[in-house]
Each structure stands twice: as C-alpha cells, then as structure tokens.
PDB file of the backbone (N, CA, C, O) and the ligand in Angstrom, with CONECT records:
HET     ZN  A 101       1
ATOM      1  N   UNK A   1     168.663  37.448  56.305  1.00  0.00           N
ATOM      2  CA  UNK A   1     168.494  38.112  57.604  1.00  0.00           C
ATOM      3  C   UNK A   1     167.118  37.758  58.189  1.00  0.00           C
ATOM      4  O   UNK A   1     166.104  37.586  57.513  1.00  0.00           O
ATOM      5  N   UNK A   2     167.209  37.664  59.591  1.00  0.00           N
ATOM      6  CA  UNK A   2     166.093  37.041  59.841  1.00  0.00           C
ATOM      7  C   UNK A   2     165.339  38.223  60.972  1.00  0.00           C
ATOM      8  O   UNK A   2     165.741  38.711  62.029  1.00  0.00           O
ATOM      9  N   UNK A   3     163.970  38.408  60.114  1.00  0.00           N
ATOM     10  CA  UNK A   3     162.994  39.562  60.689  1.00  0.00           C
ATOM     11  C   UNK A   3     162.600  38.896  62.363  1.00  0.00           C
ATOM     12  O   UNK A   3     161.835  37.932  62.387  1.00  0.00           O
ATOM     13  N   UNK A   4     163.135  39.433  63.682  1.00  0.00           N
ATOM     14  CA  UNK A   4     162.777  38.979  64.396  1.00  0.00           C
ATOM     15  C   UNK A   4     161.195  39.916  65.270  1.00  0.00           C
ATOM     16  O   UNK A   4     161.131  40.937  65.954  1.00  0.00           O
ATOM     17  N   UNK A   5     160.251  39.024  64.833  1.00  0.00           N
ATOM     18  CA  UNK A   5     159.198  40.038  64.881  1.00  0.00           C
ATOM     19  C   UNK A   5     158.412  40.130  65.814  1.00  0.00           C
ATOM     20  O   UNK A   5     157.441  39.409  66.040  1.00  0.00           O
ATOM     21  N   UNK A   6     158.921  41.329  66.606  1.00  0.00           N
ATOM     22  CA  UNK A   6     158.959  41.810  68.187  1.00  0.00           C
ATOM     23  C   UNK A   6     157.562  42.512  68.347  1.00  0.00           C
ATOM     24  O   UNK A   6     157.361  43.342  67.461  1.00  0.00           O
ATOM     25  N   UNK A   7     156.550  42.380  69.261  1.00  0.00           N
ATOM     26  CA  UNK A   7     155.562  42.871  68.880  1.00  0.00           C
ATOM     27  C   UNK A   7     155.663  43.741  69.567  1.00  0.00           C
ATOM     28  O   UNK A   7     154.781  43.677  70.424  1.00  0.00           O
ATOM     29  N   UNK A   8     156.684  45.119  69.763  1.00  0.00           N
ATOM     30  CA  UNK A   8     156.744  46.272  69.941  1.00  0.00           C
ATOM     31  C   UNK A   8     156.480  46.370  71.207  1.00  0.00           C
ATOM     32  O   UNK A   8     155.477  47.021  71.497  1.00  0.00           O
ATOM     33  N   UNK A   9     157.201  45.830  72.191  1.00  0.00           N
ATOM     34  CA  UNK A   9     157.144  46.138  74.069  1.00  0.00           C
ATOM     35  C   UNK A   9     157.377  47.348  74.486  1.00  0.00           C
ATOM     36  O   UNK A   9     158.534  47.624  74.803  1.00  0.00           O
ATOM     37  N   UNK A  10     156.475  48.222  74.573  1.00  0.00           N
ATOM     38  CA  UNK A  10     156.299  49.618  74.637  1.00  0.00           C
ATOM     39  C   UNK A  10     157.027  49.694  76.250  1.00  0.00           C
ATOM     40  O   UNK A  10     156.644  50.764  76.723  1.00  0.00           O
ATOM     41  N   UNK A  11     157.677  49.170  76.987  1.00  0.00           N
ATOM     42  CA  UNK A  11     157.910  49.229  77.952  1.00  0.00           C
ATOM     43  C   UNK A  11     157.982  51.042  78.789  1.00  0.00           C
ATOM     44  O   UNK A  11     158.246  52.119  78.255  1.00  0.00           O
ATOM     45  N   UNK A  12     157.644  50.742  80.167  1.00  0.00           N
ATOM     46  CA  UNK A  12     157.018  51.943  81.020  1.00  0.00           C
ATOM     47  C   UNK A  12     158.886  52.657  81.118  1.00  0.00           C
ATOM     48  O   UNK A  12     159.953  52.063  81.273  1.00  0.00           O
ATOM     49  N   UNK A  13     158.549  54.210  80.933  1.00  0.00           N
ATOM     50  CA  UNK A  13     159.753  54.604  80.956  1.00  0.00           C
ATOM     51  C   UNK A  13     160.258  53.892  82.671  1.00  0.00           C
ATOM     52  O   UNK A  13     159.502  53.113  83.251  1.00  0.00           O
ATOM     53  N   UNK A  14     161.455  54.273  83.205  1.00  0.00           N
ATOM     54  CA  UNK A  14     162.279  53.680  84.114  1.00  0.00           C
ATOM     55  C   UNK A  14     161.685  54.885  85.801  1.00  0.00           C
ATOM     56  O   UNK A  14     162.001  54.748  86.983  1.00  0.00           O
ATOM     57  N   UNK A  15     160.825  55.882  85.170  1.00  0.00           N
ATOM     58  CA  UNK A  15     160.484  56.533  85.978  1.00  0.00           C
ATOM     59  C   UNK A  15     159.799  56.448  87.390  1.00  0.00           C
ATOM     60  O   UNK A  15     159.587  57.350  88.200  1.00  0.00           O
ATOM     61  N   UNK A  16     159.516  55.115  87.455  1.00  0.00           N
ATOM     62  CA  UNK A  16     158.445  54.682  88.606  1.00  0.00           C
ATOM     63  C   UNK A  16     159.410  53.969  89.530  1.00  0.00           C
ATOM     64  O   UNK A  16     159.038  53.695  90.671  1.00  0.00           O
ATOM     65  N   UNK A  17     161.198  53.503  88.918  1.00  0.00           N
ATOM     66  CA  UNK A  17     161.768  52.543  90.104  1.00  0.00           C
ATOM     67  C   UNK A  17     161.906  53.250  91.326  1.00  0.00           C
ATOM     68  O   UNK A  17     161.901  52.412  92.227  1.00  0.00           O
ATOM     69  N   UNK A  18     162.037  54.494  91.820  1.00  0.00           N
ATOM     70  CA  UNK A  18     162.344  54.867  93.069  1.00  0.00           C
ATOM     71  C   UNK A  18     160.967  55.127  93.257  1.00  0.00           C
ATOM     72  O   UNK A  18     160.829  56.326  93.504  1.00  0.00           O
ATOM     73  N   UNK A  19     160.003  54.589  93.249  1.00  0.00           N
ATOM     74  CA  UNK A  19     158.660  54.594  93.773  1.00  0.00           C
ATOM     75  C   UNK A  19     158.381  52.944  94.651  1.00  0.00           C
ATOM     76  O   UNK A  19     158.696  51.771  94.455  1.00  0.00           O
ATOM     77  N   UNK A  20     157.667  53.668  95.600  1.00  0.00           N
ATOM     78  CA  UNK A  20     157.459  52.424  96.441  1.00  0.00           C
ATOM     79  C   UNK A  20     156.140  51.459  95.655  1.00  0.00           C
ATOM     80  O   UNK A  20     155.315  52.042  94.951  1.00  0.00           O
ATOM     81  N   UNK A  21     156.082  50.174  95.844  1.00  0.00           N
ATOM     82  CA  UNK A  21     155.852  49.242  94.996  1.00  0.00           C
ATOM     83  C   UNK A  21     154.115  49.654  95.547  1.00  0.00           C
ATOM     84  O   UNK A  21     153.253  49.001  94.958  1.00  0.00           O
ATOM     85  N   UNK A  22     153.845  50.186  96.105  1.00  0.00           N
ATOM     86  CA  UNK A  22     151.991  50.125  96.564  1.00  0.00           C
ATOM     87  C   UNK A  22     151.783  51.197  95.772  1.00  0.00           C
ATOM     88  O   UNK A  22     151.200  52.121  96.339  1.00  0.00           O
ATOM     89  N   UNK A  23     151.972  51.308  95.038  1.00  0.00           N
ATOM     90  CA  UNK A  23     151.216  52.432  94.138  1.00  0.00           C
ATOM     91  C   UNK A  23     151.069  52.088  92.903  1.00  0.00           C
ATOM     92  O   UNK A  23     151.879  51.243  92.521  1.00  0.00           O
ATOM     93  N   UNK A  24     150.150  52.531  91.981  1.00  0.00           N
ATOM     94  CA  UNK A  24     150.256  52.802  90.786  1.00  0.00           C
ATOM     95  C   UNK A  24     149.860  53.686  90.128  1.00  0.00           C
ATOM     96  O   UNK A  24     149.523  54.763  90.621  1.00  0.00           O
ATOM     97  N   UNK A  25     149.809  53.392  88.718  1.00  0.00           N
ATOM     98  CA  UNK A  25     149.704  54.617  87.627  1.00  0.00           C
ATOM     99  C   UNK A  25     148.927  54.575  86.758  1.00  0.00           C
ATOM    100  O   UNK A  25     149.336  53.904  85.812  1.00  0.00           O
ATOM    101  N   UNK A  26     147.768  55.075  86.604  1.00  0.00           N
ATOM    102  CA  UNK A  26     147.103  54.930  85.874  1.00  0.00           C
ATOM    103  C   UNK A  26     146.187  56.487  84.912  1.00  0.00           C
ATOM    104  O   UNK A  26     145.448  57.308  85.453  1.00  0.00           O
ATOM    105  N   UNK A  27     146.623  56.439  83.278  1.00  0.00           N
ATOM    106  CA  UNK A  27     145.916  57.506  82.651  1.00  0.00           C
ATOM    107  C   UNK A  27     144.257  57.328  83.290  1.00  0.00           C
ATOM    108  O   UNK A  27     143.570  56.323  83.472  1.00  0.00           O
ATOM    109  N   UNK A  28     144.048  58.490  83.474  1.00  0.00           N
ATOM    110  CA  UNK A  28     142.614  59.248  84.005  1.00  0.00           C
ATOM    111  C   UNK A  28     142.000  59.983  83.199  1.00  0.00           C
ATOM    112  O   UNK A  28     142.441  60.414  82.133  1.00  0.00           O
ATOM    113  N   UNK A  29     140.578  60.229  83.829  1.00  0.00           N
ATOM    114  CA  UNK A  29     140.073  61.055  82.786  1.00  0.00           C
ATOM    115  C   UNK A  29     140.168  62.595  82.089  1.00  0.00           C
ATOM    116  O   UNK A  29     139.387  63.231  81.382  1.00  0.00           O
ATOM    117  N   UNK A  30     141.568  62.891  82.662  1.00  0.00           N
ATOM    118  CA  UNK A  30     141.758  64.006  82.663  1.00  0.00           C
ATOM    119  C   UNK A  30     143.008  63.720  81.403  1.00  0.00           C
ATOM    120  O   UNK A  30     143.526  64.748  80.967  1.00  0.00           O
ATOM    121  N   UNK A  31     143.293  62.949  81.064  1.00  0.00           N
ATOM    122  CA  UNK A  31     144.151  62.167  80.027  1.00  0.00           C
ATOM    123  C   UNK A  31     145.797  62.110  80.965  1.00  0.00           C
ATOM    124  O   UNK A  31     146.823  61.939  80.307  1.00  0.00           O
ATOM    125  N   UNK A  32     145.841  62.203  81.864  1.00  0.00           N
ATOM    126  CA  UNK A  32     147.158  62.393  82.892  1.00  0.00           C
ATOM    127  C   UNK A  32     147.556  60.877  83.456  1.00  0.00           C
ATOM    128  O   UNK A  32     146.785  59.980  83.796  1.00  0.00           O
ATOM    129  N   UNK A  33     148.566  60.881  83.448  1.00  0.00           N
ATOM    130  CA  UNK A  33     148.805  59.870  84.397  1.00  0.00           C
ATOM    131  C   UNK A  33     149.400  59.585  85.465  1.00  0.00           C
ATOM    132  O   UNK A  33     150.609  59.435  85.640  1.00  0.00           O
ATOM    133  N   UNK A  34     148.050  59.460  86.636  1.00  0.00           N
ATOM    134  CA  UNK A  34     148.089  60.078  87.951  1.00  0.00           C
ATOM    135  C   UNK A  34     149.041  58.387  88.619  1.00  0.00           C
ATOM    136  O   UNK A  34     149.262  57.310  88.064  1.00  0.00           O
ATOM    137  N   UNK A  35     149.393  58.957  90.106  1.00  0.00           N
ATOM    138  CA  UNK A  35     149.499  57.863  90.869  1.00  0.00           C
ATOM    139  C   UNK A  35     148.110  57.755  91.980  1.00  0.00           C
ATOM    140  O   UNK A  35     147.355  58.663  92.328  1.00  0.00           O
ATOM    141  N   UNK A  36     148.103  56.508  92.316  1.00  0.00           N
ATOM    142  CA  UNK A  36     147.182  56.485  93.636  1.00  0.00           C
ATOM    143  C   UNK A  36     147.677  55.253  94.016  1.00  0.00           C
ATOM    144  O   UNK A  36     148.282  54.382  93.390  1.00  0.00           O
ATOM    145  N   UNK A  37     147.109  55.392  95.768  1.00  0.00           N
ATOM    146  CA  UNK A  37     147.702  54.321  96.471  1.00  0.00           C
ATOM    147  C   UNK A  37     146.505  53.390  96.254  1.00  0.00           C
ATOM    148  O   UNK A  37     145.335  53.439  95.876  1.00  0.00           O
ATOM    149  N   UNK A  38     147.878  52.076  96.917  1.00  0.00           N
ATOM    150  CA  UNK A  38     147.470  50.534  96.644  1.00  0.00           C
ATOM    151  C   UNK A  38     148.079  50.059  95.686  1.00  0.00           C
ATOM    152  O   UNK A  38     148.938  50.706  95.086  1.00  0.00           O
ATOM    153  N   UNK A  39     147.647  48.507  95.289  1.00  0.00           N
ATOM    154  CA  UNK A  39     148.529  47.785  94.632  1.00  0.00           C
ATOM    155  C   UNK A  39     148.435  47.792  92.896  1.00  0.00           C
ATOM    156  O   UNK A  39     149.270  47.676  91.999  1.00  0.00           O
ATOM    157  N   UNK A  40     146.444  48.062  92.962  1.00  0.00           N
ATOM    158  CA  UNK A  40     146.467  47.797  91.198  1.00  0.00           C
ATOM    159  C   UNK A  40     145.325  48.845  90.917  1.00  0.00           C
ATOM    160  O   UNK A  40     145.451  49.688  91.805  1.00  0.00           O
ATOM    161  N   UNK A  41     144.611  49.080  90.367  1.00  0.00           N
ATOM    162  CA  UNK A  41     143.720  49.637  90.153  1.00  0.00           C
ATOM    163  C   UNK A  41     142.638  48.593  90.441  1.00  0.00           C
ATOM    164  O   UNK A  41     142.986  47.413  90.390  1.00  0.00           O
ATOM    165  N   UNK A  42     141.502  48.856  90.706  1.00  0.00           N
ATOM    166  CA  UNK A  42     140.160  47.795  91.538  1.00  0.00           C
ATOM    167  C   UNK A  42     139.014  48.188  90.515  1.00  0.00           C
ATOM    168  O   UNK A  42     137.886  47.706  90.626  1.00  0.00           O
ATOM    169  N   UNK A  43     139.357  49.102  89.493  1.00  0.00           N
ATOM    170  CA  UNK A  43     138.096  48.816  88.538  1.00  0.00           C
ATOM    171  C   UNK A  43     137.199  49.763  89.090  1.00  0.00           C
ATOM    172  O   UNK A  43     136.151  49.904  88.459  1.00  0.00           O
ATOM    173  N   UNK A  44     137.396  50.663  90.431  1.00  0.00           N
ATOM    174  CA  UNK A  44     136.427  51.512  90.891  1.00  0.00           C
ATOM    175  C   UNK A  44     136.843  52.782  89.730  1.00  0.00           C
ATOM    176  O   UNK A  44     137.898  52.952  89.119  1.00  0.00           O
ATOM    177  N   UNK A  45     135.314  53.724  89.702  1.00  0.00           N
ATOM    178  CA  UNK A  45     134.796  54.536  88.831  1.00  0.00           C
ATOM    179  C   UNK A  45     136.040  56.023  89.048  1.00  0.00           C
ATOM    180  O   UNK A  45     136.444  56.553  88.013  1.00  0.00           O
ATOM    181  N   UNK A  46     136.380  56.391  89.982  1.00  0.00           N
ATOM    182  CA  UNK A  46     137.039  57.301  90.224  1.00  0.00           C
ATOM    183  C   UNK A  46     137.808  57.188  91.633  1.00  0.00           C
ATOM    184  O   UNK A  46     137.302  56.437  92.467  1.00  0.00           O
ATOM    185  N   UNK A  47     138.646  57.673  91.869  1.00  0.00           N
ATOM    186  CA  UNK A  47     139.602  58.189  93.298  1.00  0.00           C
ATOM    187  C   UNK A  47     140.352  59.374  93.022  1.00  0.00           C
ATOM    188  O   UNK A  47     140.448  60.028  91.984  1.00  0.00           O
ATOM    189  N   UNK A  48     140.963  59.555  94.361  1.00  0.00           N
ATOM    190  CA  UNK A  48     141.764  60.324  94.674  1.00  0.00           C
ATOM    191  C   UNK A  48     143.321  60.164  94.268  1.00  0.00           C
ATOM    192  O   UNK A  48     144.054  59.696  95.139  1.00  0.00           O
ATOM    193  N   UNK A  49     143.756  60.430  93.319  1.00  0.00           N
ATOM    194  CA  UNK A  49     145.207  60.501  93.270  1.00  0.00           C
ATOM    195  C   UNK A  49     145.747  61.372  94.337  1.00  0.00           C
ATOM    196  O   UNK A  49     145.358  62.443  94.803  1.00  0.00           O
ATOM    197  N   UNK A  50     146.979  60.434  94.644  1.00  0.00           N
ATOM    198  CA  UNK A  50     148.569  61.125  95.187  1.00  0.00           C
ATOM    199  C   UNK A  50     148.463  61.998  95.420  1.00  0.00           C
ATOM    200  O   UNK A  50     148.275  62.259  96.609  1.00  0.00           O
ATOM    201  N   UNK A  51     148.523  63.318  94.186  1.00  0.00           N
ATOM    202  CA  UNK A  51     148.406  64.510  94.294  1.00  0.00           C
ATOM    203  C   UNK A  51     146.808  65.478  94.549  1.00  0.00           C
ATOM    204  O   UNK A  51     146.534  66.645  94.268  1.00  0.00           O
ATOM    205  N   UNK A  52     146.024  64.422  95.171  1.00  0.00           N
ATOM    206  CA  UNK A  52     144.602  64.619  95.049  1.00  0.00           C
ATOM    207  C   UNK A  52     143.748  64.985  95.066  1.00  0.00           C
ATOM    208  O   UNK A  52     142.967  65.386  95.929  1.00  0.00           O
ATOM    209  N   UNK A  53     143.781  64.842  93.467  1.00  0.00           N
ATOM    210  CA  UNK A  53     142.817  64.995  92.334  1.00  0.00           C
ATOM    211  C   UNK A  53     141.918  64.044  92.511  1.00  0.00           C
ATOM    212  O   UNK A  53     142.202  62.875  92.771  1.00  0.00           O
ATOM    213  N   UNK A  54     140.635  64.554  92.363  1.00  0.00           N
ATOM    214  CA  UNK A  54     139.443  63.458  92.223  1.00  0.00           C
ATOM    215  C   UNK A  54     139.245  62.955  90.683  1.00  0.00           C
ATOM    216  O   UNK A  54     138.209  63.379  90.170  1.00  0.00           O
ATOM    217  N   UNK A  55     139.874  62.312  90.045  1.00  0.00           N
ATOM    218  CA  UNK A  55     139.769  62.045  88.371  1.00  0.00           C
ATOM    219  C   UNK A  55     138.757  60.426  88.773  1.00  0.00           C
ATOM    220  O   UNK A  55     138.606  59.514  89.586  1.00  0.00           O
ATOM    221  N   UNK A  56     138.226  61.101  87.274  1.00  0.00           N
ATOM    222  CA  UNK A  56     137.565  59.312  86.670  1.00  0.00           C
ATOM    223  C   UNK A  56     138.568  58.552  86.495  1.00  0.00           C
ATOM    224  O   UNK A  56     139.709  58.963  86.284  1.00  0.00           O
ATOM    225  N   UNK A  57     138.144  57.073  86.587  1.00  0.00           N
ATOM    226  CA  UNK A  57     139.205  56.039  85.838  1.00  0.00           C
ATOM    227  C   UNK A  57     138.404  55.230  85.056  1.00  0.00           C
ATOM    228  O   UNK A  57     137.237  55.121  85.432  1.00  0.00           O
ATOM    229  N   UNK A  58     138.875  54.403  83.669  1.00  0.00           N
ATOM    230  CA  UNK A  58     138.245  53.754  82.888  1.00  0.00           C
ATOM    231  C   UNK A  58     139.772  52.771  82.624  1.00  0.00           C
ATOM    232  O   UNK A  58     140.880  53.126  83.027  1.00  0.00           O
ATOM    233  N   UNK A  59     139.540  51.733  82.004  1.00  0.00           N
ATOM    234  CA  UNK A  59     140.276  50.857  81.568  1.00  0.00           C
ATOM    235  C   UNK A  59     141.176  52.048  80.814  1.00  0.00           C
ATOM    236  O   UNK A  59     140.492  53.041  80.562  1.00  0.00           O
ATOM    237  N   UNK A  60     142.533  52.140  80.419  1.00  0.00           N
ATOM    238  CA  UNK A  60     142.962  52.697  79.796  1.00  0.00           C
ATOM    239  C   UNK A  60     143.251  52.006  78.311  1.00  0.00           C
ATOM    240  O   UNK A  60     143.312  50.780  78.399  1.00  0.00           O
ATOM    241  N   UNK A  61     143.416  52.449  77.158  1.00  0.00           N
ATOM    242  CA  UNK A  61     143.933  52.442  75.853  1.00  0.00           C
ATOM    243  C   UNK A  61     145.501  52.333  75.901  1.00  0.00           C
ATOM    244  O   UNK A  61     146.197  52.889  76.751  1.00  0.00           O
ATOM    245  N   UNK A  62     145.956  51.555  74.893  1.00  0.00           N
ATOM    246  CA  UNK A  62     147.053  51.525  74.712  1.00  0.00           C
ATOM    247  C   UNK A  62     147.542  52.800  74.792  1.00  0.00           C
ATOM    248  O   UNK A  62     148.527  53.250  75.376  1.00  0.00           O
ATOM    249  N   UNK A  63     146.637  53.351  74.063  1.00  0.00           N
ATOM    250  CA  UNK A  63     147.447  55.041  73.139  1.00  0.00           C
ATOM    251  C   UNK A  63     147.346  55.883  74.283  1.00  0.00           C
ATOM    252  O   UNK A  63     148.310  56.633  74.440  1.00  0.00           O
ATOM    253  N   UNK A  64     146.363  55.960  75.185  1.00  0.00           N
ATOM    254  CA  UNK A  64     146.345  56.638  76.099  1.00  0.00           C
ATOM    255  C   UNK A  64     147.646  56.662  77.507  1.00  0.00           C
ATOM    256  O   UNK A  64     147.977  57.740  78.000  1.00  0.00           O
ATOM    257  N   UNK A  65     148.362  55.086  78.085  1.00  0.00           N
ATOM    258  CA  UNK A  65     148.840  54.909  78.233  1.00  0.00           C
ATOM    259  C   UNK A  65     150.602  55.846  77.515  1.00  0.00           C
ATOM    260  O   UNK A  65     151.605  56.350  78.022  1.00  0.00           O
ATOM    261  N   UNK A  66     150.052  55.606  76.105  1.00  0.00           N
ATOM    262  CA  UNK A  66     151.118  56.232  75.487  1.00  0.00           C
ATOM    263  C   UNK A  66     151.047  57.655  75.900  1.00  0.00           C
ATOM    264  O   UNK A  66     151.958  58.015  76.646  1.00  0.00           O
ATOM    265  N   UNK A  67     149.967  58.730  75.503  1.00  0.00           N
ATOM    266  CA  UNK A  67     150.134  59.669  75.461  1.00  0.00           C
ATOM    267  C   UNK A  67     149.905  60.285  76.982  1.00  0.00           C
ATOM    268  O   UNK A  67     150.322  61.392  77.325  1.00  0.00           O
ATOM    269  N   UNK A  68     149.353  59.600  77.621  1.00  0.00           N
ATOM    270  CA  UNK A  68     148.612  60.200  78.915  1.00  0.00           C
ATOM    271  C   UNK A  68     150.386  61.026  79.434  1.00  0.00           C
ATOM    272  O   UNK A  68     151.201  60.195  79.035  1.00  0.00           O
ATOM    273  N   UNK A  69     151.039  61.999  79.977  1.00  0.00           N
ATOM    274  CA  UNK A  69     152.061  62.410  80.939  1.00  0.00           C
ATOM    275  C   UNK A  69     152.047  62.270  82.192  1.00  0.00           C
ATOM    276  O   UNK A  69     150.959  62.452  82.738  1.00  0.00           O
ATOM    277  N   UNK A  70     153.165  61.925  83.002  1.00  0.00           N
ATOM    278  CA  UNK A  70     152.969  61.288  83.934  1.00  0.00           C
ATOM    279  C   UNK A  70     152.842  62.874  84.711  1.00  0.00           C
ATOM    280  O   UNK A  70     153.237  63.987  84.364  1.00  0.00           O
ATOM    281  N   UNK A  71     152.041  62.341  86.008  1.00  0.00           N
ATOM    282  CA  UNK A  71     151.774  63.437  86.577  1.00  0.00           C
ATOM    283  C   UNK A  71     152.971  63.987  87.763  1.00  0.00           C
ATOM    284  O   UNK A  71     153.338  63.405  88.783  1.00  0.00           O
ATOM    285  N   UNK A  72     153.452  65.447  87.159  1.00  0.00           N
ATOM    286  CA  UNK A  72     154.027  65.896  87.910  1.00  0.00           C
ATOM    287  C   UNK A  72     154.226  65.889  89.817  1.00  0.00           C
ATOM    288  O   UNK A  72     155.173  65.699  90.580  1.00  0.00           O
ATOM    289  N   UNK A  73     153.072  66.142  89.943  1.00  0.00           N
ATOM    290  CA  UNK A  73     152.893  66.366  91.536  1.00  0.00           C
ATOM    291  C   UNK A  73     152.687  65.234  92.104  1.00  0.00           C
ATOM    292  O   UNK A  73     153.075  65.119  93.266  1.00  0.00           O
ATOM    293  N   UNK A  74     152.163  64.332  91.583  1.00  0.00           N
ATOM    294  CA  UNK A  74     152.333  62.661  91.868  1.00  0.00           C
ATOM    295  C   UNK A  74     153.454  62.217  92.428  1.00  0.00           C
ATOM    296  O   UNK A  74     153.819  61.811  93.531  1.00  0.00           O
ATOM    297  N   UNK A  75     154.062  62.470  90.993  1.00  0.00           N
ATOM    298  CA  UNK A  75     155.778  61.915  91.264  1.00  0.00           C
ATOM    299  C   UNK A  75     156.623  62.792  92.090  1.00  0.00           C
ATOM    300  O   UNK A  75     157.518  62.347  92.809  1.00  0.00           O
ATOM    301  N   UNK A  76     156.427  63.639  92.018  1.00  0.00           N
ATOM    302  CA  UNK A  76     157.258  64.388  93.120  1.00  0.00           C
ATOM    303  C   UNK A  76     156.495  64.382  94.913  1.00  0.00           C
ATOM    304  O   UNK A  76     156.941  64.964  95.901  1.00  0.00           O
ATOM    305  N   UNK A  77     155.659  63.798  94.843  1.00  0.00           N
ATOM    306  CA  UNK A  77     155.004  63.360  96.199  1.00  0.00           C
ATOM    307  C   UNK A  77     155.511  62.296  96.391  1.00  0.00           C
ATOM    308  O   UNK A  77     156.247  62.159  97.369  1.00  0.00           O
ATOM    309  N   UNK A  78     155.277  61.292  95.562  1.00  0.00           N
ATOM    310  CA  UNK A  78     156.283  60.070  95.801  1.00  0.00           C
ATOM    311  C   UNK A  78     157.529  60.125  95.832  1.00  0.00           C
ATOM    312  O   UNK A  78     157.936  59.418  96.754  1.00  0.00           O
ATOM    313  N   UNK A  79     158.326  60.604  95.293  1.00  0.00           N
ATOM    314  CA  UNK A  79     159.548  60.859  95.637  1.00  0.00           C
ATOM    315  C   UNK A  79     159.850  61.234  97.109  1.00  0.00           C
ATOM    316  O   UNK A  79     160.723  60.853  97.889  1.00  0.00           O
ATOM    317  N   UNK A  80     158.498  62.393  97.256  1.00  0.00           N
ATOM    318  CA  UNK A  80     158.962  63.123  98.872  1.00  0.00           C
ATOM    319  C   UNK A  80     158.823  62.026  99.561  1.00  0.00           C
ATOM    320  O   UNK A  80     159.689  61.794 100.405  1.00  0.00           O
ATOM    321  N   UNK A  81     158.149  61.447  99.456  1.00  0.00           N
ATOM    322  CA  UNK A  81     157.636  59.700 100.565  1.00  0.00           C
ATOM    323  C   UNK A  81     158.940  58.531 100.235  1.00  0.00           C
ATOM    324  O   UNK A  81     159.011  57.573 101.004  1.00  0.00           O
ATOM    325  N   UNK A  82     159.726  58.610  99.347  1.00  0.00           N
ATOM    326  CA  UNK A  82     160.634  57.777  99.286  1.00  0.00           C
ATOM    327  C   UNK A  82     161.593  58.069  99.672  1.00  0.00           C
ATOM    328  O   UNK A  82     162.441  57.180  99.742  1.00  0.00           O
ATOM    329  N   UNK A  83     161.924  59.330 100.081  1.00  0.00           N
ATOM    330  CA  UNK A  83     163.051  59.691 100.738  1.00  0.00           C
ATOM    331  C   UNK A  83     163.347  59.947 102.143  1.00  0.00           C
ATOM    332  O   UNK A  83     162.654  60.791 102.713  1.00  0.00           O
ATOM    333  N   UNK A  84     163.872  59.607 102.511  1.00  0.00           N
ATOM    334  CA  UNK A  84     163.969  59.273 103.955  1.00  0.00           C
ATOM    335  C   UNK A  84     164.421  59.965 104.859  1.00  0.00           C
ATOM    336  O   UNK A  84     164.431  59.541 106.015  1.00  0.00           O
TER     337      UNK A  84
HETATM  338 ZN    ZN A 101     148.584  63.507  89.953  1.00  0.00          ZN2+
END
C-alpha cells in the first residue's frame, strides 16, 4: 500500500463562498477571525473590521488560523451585503 503523503491541506471551511471576493479574513489580536474590506491584508498594524472592531493584526500562525473563530457579526454583515 502506498503511503500517499499529503502534507495535511487544512483547507478554509466552505464558509466564505457567499462572500464577495474583496474581503478577507484574517485571525486578530483578539484571537478572532475578523473580516475587513479589500483584497488581502497590506501588512498594516491594525484596522477596522466589518463588524468594526479596531483589532491588531500580525502575520497569523498556522494554529491561530486554526483556532482563531470566525467572527460572527462579520459574517453576518457580509451576508447582509450579499444579499440583494
Ligand atoms: Zn468581526
């Protein structure tokens, strides 16, 4: 049998497809994972999320990524904006 050795593609739950593509997601310093507009994160020190919150941002951690929860009021703001 042959070990096909997958280096574990943690892939993003499916939660973000009815989100419009200018946003993203990124764990904060609040360990959450907020949305804010635009395309990527720019490496700036803090913003305003979606639901906005003034959080820090830092490169995130794998694990953080893992554990960070996506933020409620985010996603349900985006949602309200995706629906027409
Ligand atoms: Zn939020």
């Amino acid at each position: 049998m042959q070990g096909n050795r997958d280096t574990g593609t943690n892939a993003e739950p499916q939660l973000d497809a009815a989100v419009p593509p200018r946003h993203y997601w990124l764990p904060c310093g609040d360990q959450v994972r907020h949305a804010f507009r635009g395309r990527r994160w720019m490496h700036q020190e803090a913003d305003t999320s979606i639901c906005g919150l003034h959080v820090s941002m830092h490169l995130p951690t794998e694990a953080e990524w893992f554990i960070a929860p996506t933020c409620q009021d985010c996603n349900r703001a985006l949602k309200a904006v995706a629906t027409p």
